[in-house]
C-alpha positions as CSV (number, residue, x, y, z in Angstrom):
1,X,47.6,8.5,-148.5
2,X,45.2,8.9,-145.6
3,X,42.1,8.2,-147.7
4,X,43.4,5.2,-148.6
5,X,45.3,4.0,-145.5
6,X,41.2,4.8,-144.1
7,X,39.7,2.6,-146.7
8,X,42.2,0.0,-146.5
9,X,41.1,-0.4,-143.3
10,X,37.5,-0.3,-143.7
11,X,38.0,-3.0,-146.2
12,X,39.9,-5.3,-143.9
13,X,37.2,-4.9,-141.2
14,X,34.3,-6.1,-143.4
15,X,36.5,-8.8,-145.0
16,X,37.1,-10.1,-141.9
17,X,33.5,-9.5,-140.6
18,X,32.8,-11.9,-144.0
19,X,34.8,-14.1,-143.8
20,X,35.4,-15.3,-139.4
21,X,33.3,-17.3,-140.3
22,X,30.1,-17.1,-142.6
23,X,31.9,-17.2,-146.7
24,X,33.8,-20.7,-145.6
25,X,31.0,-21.7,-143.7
26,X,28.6,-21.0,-146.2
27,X,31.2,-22.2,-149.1
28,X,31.6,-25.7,-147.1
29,X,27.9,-26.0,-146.0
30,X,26.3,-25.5,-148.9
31,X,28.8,-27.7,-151.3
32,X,28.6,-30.7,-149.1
33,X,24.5,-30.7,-148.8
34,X,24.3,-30.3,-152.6
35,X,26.9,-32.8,-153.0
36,X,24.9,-35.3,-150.9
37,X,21.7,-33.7,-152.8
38,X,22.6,-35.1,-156.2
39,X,24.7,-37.9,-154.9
40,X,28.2,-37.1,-155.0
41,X,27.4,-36.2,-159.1
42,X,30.6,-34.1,-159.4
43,X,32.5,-37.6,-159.4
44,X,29.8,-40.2,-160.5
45,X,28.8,-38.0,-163.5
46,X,32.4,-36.7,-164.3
47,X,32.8,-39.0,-167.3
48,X,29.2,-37.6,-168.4
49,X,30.3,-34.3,-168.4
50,X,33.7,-34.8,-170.4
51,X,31.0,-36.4,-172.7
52,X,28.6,-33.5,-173.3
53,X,31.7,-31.0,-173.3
54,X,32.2,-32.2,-177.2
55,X,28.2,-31.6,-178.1
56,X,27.4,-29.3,-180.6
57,X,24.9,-26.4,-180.1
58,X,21.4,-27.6,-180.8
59,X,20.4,-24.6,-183.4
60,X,22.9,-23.8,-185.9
61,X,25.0,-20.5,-185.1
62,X,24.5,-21.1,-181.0
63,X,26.5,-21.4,-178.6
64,X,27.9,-24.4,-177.7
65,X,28.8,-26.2,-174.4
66,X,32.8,-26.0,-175.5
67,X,31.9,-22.2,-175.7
68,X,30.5,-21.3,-172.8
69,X,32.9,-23.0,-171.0
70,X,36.0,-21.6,-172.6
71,X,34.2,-18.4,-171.6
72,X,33.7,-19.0,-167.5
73,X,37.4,-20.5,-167.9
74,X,38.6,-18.0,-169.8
75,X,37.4,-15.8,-166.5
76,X,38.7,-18.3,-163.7
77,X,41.9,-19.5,-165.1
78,X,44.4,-16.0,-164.2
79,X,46.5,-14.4,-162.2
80,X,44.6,-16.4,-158.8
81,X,46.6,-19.4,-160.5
82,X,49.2,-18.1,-159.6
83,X,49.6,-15.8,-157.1
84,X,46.4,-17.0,-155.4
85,X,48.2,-20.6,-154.6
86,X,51.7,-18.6,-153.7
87,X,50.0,-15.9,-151.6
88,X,47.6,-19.2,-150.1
89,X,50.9,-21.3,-149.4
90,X,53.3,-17.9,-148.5
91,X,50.4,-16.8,-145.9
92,X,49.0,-20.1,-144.7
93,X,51.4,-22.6,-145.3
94,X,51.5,-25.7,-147.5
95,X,47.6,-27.0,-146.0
96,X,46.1,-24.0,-147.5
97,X,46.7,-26.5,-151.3
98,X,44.5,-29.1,-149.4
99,X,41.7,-26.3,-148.7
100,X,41.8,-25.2,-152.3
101,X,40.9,-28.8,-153.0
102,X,37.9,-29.5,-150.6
103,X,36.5,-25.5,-151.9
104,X,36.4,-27.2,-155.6
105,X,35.8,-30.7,-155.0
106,X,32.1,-29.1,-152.9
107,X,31.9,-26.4,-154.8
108,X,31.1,-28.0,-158.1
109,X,28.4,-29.4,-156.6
110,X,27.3,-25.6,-156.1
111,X,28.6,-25.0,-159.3
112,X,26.3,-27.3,-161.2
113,X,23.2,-25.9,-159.0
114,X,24.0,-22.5,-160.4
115,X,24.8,-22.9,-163.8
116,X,21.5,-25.1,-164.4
117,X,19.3,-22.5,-162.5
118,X,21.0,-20.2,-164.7
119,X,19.9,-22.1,-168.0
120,X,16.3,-23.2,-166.6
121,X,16.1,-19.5,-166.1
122,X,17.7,-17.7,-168.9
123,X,16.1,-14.7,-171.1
124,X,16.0,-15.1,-175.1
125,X,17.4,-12.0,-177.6
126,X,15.9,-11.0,-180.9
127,X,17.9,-13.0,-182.4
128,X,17.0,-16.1,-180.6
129,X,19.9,-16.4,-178.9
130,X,20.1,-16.2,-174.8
131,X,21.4,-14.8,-171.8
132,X,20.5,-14.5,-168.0
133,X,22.2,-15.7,-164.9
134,X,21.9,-14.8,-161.1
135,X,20.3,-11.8,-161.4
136,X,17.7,-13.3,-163.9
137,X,17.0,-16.2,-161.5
138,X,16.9,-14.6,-158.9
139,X,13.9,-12.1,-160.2
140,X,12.2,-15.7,-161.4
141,X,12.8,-17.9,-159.2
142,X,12.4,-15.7,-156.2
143,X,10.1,-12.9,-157.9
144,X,12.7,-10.3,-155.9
145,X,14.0,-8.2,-158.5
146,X,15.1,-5.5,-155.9
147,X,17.5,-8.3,-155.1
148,X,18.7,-9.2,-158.5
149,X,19.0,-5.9,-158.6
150,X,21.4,-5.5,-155.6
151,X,23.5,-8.9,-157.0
152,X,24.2,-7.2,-160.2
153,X,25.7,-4.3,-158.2
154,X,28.1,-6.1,-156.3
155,X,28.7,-8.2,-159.4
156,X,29.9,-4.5,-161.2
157,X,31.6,-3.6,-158.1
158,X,33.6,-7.0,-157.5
159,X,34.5,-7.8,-161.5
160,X,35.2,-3.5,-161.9
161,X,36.5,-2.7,-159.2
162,X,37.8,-5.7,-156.8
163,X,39.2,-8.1,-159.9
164,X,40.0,-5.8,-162.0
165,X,41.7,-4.1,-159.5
166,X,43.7,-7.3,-158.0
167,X,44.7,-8.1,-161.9
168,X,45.8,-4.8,-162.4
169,X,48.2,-4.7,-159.3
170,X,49.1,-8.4,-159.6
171,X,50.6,-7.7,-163.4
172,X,52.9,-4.9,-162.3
173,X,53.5,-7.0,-159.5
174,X,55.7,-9.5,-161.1
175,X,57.9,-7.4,-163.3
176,X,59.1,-6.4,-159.2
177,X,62.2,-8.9,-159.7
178,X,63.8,-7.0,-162.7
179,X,66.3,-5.2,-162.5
180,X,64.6,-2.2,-164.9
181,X,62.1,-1.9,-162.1
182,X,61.9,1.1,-159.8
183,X,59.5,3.6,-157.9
184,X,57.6,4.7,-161.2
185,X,57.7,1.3,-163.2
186,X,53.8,0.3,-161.3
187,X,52.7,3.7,-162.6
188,X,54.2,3.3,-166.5
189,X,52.9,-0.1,-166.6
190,X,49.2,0.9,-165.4
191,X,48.9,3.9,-168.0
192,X,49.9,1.6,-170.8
193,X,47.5,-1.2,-169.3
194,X,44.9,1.3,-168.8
195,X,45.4,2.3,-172.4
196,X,45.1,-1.1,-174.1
197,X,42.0,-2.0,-171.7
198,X,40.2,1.3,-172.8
199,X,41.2,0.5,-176.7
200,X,39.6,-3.0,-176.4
201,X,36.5,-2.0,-173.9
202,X,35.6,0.7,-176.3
203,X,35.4,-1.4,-179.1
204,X,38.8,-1.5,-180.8
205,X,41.5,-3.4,-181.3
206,X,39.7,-6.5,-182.1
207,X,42.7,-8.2,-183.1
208,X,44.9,-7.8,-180.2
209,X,41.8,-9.3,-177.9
210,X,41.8,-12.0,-180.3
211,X,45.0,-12.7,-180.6
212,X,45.5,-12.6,-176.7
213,X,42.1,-14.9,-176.4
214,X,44.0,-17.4,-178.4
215,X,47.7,-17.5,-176.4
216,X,45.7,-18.2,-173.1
217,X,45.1,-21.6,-173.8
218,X,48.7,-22.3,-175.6
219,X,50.2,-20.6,-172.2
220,X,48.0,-22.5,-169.9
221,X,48.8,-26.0,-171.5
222,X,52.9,-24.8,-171.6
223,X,52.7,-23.1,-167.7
224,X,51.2,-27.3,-166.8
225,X,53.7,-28.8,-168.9
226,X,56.6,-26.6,-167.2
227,X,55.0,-27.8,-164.2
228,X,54.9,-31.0,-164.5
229,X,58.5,-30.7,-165.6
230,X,59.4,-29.3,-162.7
231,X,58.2,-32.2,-160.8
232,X,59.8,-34.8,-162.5
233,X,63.1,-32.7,-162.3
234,X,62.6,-32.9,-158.3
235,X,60.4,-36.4,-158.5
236,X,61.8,-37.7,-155.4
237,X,60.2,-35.0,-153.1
238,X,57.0,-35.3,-154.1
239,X,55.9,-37.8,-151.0
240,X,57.4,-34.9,-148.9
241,X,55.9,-32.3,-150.7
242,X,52.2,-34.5,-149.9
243,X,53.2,-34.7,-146.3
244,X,53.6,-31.0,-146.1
245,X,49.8,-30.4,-147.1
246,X,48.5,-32.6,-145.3
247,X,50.3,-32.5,-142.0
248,X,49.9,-28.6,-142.5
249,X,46.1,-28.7,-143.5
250,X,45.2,-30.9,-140.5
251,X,46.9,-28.9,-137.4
252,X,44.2,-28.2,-136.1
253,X,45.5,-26.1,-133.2
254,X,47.2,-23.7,-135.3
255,X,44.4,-23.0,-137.3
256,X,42.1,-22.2,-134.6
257,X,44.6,-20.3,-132.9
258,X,44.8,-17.8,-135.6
259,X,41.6,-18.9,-137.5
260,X,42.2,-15.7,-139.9
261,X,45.3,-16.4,-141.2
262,X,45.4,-20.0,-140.8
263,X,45.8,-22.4,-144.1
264,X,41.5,-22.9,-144.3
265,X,41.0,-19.4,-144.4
266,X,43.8,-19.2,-147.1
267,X,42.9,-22.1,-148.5
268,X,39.1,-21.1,-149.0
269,X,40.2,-17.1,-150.1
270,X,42.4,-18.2,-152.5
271,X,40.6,-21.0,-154.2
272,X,37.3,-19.3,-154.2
273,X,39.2,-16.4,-156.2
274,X,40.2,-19.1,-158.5
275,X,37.4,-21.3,-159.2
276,X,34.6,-18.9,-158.4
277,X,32.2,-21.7,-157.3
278,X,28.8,-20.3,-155.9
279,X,29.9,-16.9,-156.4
280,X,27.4,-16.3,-159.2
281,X,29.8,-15.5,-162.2
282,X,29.6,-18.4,-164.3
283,X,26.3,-18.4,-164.5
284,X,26.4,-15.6,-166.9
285,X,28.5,-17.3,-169.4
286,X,26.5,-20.7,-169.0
287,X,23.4,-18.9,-169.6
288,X,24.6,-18.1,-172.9
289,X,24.8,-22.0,-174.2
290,X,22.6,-23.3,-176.9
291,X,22.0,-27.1,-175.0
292,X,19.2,-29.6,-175.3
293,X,18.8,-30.0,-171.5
294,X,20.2,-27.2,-168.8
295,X,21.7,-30.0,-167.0
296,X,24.6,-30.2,-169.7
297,X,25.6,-27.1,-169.1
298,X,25.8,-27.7,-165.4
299,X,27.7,-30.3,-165.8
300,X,30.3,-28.4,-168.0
301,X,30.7,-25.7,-165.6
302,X,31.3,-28.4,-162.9
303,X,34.1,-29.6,-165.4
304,X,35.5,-25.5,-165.0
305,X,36.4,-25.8,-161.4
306,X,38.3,-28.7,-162.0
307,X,40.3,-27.5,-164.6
308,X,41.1,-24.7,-162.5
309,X,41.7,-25.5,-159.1
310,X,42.6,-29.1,-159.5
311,X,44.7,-28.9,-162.4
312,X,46.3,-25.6,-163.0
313,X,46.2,-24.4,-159.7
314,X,47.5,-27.9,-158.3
315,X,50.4,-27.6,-161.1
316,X,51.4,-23.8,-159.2
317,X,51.6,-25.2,-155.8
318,X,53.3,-28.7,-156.7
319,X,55.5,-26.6,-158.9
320,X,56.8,-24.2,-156.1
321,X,57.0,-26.6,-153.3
322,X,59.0,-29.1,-155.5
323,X,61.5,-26.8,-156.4
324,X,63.2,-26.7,-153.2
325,X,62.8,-22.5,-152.6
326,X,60.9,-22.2,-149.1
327,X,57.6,-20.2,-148.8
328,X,57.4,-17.0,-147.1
329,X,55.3,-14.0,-146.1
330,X,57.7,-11.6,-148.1
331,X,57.5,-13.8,-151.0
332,X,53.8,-13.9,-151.2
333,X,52.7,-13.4,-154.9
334,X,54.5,-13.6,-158.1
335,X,58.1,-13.5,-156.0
336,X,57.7,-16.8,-154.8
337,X,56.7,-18.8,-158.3
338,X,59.4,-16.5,-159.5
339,X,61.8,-17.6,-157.2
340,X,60.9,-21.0,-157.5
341,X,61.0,-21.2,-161.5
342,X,64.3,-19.2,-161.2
343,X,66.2,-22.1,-159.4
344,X,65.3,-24.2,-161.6
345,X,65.6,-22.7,-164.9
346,X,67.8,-19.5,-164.2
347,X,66.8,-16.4,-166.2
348,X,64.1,-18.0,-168.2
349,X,62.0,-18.4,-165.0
350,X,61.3,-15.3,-163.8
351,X,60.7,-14.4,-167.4
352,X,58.1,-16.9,-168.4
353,X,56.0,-15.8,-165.0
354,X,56.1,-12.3,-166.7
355,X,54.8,-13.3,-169.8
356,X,52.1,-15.9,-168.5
357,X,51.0,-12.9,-166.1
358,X,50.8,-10.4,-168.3
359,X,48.5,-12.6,-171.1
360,X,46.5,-14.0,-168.0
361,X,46.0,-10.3,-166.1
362,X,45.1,-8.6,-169.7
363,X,42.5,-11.6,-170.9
364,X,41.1,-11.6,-167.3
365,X,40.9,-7.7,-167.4
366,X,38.1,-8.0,-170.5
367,X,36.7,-10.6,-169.8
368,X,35.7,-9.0,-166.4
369,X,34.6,-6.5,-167.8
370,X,32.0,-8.0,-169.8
371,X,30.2,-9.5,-167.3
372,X,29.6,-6.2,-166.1
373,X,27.9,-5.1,-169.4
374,X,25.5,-8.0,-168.7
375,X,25.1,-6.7,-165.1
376,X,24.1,-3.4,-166.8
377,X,21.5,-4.8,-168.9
378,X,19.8,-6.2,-166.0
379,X,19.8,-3.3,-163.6
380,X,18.3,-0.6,-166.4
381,X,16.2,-3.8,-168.7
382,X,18.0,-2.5,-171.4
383,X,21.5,-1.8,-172.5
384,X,22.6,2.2,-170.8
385,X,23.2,5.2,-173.4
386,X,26.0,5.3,-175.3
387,X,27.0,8.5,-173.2
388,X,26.7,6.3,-170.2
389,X,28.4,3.5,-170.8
390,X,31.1,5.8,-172.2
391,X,31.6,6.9,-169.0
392,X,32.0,4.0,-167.4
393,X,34.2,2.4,-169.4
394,X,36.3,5.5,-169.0
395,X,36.0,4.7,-165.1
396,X,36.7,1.0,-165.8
397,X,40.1,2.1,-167.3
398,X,40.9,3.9,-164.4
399,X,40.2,1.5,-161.9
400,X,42.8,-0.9,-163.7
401,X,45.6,2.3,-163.6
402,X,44.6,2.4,-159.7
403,X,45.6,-0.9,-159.5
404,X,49.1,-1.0,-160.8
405,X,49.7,1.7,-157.7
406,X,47.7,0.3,-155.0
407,X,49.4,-1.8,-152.1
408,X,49.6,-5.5,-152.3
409,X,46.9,-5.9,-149.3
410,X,44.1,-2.8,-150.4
411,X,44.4,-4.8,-153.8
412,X,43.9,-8.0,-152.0
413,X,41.6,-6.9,-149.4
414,X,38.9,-5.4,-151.9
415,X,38.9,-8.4,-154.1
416,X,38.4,-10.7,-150.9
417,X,35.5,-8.6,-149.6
418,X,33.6,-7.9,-152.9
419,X,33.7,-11.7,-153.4
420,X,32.8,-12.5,-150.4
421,X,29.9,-10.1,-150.9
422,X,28.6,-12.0,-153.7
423,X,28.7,-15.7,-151.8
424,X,26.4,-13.8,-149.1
425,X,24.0,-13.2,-151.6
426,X,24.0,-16.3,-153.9
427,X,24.8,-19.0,-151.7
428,X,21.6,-19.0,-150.2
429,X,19.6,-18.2,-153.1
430,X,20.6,-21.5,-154.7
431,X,19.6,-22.9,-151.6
432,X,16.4,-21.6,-151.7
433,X,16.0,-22.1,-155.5
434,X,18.2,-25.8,-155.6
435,X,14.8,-27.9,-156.0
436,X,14.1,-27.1,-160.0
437,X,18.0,-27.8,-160.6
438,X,17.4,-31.4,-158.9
439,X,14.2,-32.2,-160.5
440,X,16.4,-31.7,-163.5
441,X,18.8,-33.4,-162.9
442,X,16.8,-36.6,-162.2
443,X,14.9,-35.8,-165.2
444,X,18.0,-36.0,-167.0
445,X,19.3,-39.1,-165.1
446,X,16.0,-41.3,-166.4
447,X,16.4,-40.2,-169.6
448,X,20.1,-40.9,-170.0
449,X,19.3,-44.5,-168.3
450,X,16.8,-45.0,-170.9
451,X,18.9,-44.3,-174.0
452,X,17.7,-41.0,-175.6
453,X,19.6,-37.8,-175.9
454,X,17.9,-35.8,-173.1
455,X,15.4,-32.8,-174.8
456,X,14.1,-30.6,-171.4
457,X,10.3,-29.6,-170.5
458,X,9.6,-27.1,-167.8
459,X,6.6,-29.3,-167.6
460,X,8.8,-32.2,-166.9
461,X,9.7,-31.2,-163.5
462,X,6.4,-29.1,-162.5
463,X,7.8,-25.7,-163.1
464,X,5.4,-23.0,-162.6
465,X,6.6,-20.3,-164.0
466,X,6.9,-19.3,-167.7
467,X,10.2,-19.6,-169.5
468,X,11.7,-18.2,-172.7
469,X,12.8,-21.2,-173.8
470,X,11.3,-24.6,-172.1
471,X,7.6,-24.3,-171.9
């Protein structure tokens, strides 16, 4: 307990070392001067990218836009719609919604900059189809692979380790209300988590990932509806429920009082676990898309943040401050939504948080782990032994039994500093590299505007370097 009690604390210092103030500042910074960059494109082109969600891949058997974006959602939307928002609104108070807002209305800006760099940039397989993202554009666009190397560590490290970690903890975590629940219940439910992660990672159970794959989406369109319920049930505090967030996110003197644990930082925590923008995870699933021009794609991963922070996440905190059950610091996490759904809907509350959890933590668990795989690839150009990789997905399982037992703020903690870790990194790469992404976007702008179905050129935009796929 020492050990731990020592790292926990070593955690929190570089978390906060992170975070008081560079990840919001860079977060805030870097989403408003890409949104003025391409013209405030994450609303004028909105429309456009609902448009090119519906294209079909451009070779037959490729990946299409629909796909790659179920797959970065598939990683955003999880147990940080959940008990992100209630640990954001338990922690930080009611602004902390308004925070989660301005972190995705910028960061799609960031998160069309990364997700084309990602696709100007990508590497082609055998089979023709592709893959790539940061660490690829960084080792292309910068000619740094020591760097790309370093990103794809702390990419292993936060998806592993911090994510994996969180999910893990945040699963057990709401099962806490029932009355079956006791000192070993955290420990019974990691060993058969454990269990069912190492069955899928090692290559079975193909069905149950499937299965679970396909209930996400039918539980993330039921937990909106049972939202929205919720607030037509309690309709008449909704202007109340507005006045909260806003009067919350814009007192100032609290939240330069106690900057740390003030609704921004919450806000910007909690919504960058979420939505992910500019971290330099979706990139690897928009790399993967079989598109005509790399600006679709950017624009559908733009779309991602959306759905996550401004829809599901929204429905969370609207759902839980309309239902009338106060937010606080002992409530943080799965307690609070609990609590919230409970008074509404009695038993069948607490119950249907369990469920959603538990098919959100496990498809967020795999998926997390794939990116890692990818990660791999990168660091040794070529997919590890089978002994190795073995061995780590033996460690992977692990990790997520660690998890169930950990504390709520070691859980937490890790998962705020490795993400925070990868902003340092990326944010300012995509800075560096933003002027390719912008060339093609006005490349795709003219020939929008002039009727045709935009086809890319790396000659197009004056793009040195050779590319699998556009040259």
């Amino acid at each position: 307990m020492i050990i731990i009690a020592i790292i926990d604390s070593l955690v929190t210092d570089i978390s906060n070392m992170l975070y008081n103030p560079w990840v919001p500042l860079l977060l805030l910074v870097a989403g408003l001067v890409f949104t003025l960059a391409t013209k405030f494109m994450q609303l004028r082109m909105l429309g456009e990218a609902i448009r090119v969600v519906s294209e079909k891949p451009k070779n037959a058997g490729g990946v299409s836009s629909f796909g790659a974006l179920m797959v970065s959602t598939a990683s955003r939307v999880g147990t940080g719609n959940i008990v992100g928002v209630s640990s954001a609104i338990c922690m930080g108070g009611p602004g902390a919604v308004f925070w989660m807002w301005m972190v995705a209305l910028l960061g799609g800006a960031s998160a069309f900059i990364e997700s084309t760099l990602a696709q100007i940039y990508k590497r082609r397989n055998s089979d023709g189809s592709s893959y790539g993202g940061p660490s690829y554009y960084i080792e292309s666009g910068l000619r740094q692979r020591w760097l790309g190397i370093i990103f794809a560590v702390i990419i292993i490290v936060t998806y592993a380790v911090g994510y994996n970690l969180l999910a893990s903890y945040n699963l057990q975590s709401a099962f806490a209300g029932f009355t079956f629940y006791d000192s070993n219940t955290p420990l019974i439910i990691g060993i058969i988590l454990a269990v069912l992660f190492g069955i899928c990672v090692m290559g079975g159970a193909h069905r149950l990932t499937k299965v679970t794959g396909a209930l996400v989406p039918v539980m993330g369109v039921v937990y909106v509806a049972v939202a929205l319920l919720v607030m037509v049930m309690n309709f008449g505090l909704l202007p109340d429920v507005f006045g909260m967030i806003f009067t919350n996110a814009f007192d100032f003197q609290a939240i330069f009082g106690g900057f740390a644990g003030s609704c921004l930082m919450h806000g910007v925590k909690r919504g960058l676990y979420s939505n992910e923008a500019g971290m330099g995870s979706a990139p690897n699933a928009a790399a993967t898309a079989d598109v005509s021009h790399p600006v679709k794609q950017g624009l559908v991963q733009m779309l991602s943040v959306f759905i996550d922070t401004l829809l599901i996440c929204s429905a969370t905190a609207f759902m839980c401050l309309c239902s009338g059950v106060a937010p606080d610091a002992e409530l943080a996490g799965a307690p609070y939504v609990q609590a919230a759904l409970g008074s509404m809907f009695g038993w069948f509350g607490p119950v249907f948080i369990a469920v959603s959890m538990a098919l959100f933590a496990f498809t967020t668990l795999i998926g997390n782990y794939f990116y890692c795989e990818g990660c791999l690839r990168f660091i040794f150009d070529r997919m590890p032994s089978k002994i190795f990789m073995t061995g780590f997905r033996i460690a992977a399982a692990l990790i997520v039994l660690l998890g169930a037992i950990v504390s709520m703020d070691l859980a937490w903690n890790t998962a705020d500093m490795c993400q925070a870790l990868m902003v340092v990194i990326n944010v300012p790469v995509i800075l560096l590299l933003a002027k390719p992404a912008l060339a093609a976007l006005k490349d795709y702008t003219e020939q929008r505007n002039a009727g045709k179905d935009p086809e890319f050129k790396a000659a197009a935009i004056n793009l040195k370097q050779q590319t699998d796929f556009w040259n």
